[in-house]
C-alpha angles and dihedrals in degrees: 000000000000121000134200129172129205147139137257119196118232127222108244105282097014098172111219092195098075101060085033081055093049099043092041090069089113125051097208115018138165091213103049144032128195131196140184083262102033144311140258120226130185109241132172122263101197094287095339117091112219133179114227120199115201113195104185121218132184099287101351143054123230115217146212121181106188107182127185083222120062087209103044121109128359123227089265108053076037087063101036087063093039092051087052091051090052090043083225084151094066120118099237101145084057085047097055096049092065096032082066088069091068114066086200104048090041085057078064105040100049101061087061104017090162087050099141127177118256112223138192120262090234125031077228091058095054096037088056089057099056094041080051091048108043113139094339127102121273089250103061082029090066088032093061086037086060094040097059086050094064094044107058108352118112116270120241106175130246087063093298124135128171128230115295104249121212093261091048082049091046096058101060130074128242093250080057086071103033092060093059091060083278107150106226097244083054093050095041092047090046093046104041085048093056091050094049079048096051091036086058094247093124132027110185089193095058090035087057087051086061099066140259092281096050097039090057100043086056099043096055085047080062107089107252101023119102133179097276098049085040088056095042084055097056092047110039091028113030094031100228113167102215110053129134110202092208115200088027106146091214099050094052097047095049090048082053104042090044104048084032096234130193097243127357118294113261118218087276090052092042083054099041090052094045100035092088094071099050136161084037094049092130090063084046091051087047087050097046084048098050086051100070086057 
């Protein structure tokens, strides 16, 4: 492999811990690596797979960028995917300006102020993830989500594989993924995803330009996709600031738990208690879910 070194300045309190917790899911993964100082993860480089390490400082990464391909990928579009992973293009300060007007969010705020979302380096990959976790434990969910990798991500070597892309998904069967522990729903509803992806039906990137609203709306017309994977979607993977990932277990039960409720918040109460920091309610739900530890 290729390797290419360079640093990325980080905003004052970047907390490291948020994006280590996210890509930790899994102890042992193909697709990422965690240390006591930062991770390496396998991304996509146009065509080309890579593997980028991220050693955090004090106010600054240090970066690796290792490609397959010794012309694949340049230090911006490098950066441009690195900065996503890290959510360093979130508003927070415009979130905690309007978080101050609520005693009990700011309770919550003002323990991690520089708090940002981590997000996935592709809307597919992430996708991918809450198709993979629907209604199962984080834990299986992380083991299946391995599992796909190795069997039809790239291989990279050292262990190493990159993200299954639609096209890598397309080409398998259901009873590929059924024999992995897939349900077949799951299967059927991966699979037939990825198709729609590689015969031009659907384009996530295009479906994320047309707002939040309308990308919603498209992706639960989808089989398969329901409000709350469509909304988990629009927050970890498209990166939209104002997304309420209703029916989501952890959410309720960190509104409950913060504003100490009688009974656990339905989808009205979720919306009335969030509704005051808007347009920046994906920063309060990350905040609501770091909360419970």
């Amino acid at each position: 492999m290729t390797e290419r070194k360079f640093q990325l300045d980080l905003p004052p309190g970047f907390e490291p811990e948020a994006v280590m917790n996210y890509l930790g899911r899994s102890a042992v993964s193909p697709l990422e690596r965690i240390s006591p100082t930062g991770f390496q993860k396998s991304i996509w480089m146009g065509d080309a797979p890579a593997i980028v390490g991220v050693g955090f400082g004090t106010d600054h990464a240090d970066i690796s960028l290792r490609t397959m391909n010794p012309g694949a990928g340049d230090e911006e579009s490098a950066l441009a995917i690195i900065s996503r992973i890290l959510g360093l293009n979130q508003p927070v300060d415009e979130f905690l300006e309007v978080a101050t007007s609520d005693p009990i969010m700011w309770g919550l705020v003002s323990k991690r102020p520089a708090l940002r979302i981590p997000q996935a380096p592709t809307i597919y990959e992430v996708l991918t993830w809450a198709i993979i976790g629907q209604q199962i434990n984080l834990s299986f969910a992380a083991a299946l989500r391995c599992a796909l990798a190795s069997r039809c991500g790239v291989d990279m070597g050292d262990g190493w594989r990159a993200h299954p892309r639609p096209q890598d998904v397309a080409e398998l069967e259901y009873s590929d993924l059924t024999s992995i522990r897939f349900s077949r729903s799951k299967a059927a509803y991966l699979i037939d995803l990825s198709r729609a992806i590689v015969r031009g039906e659907i384009d996530l990137d295009a479906l994320a330009a047309t707002g939040s609203q309308a990308m919603e709306s498209s992706l639960t017309a989808i089989r398969g996709i329901g409000t709350w994977t469509a909304r988990y979607v629009l927050l970890r993977g498209a990166g939209f600031h104002d997304v309420v990932p209703l029916g989501d277990a952890g959410l309720r039960n960190g509104l409950h738990r913060a504003y100490k409720l009688d009974e656990k918040p339905d989808v009205e109460k979720t919306l009335a208690l969030l509704s005051p920091f808007s347009p920046y309610r994906s920063l309060a739900t990350y905040h609501v879910w770091m909360s419970l530890g």
